[in-house]
C-alpha positions as CSV (number, residue, x, y, z in Angstrom):
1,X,27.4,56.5,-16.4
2,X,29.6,58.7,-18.4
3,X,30.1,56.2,-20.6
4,X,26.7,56.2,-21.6
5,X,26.6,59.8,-22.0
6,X,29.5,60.4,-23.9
7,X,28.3,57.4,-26.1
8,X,25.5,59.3,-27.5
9,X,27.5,61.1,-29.3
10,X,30.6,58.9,-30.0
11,X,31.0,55.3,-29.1
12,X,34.5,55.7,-29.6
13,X,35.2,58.4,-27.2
14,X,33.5,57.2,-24.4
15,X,35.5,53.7,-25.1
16,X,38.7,55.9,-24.7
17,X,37.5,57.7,-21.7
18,X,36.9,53.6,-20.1
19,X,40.7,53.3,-21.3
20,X,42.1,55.9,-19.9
21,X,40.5,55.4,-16.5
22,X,41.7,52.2,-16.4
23,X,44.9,52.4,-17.0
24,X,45.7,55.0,-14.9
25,X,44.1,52.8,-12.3
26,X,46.8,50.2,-13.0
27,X,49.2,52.4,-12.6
28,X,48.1,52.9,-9.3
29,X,49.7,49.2,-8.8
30,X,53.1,50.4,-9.2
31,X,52.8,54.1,-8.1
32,X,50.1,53.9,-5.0
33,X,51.3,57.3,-3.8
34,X,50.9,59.0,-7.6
35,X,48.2,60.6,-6.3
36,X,47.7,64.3,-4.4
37,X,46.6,64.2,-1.3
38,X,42.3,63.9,-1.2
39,X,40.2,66.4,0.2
40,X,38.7,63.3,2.4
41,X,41.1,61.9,5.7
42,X,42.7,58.9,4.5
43,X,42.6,59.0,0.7
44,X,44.1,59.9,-2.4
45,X,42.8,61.9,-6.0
46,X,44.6,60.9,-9.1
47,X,43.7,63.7,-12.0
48,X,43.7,61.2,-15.2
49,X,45.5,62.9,-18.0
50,X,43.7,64.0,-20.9
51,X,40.2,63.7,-19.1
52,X,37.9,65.9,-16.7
53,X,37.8,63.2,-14.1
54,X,40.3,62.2,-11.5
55,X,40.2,58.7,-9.3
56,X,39.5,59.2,-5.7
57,X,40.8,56.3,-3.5
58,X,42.6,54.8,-0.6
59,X,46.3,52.8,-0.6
60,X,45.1,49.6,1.8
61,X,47.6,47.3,3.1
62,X,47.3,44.9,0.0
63,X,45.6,47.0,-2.7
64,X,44.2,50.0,-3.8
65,X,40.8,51.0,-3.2
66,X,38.8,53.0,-6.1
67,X,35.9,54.8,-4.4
68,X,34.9,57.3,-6.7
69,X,35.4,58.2,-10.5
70,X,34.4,62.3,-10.5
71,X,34.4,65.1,-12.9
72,X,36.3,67.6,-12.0
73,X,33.3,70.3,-12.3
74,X,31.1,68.6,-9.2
75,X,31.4,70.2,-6.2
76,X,34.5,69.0,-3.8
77,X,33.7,67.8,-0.3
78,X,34.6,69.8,2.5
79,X,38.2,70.2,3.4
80,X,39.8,68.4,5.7
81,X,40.6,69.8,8.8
């Protein structure tokens, strides 16, 4: 979706945007615990350098799951308590 958006304007910075989110996705592989603490029990936020959004996801027992790609202007979820 922001892909799209960002496209409208410049195909070649929404292809970086796709880049950068991906590779700091990989480097989740090596560094599952890069990531701050999430706002949400049981998951992490990984603020991707260079970019508005940051990776919301959880370290399983084999891999890492990506559950959210969010700009950082939407509004957070509660805290946790």
């Amino acid at each position: 979706m922001a892909h799209e958006f960002i496209a409208q304007d410049s195909l070649r910075a929404a292809d970086e945007l796709v880049d950068k989110l991906y590779a700091a996705a990989l480097h989740l592989r090596e560094f599952p615990k890069l990531g701050r603490l999430g706002q949400v029990r049981n998951t992490r936020e990984l603020i991707v350098s260079a970019t508005p959004f940051y990776l919301s996801y959880r370290i399983e027992e084999e891999h890492i799951q990506i559950l959210a790609v969010v700009h950082g202007a939407h509004r957070r979820p509660p805290s946790r308590s």
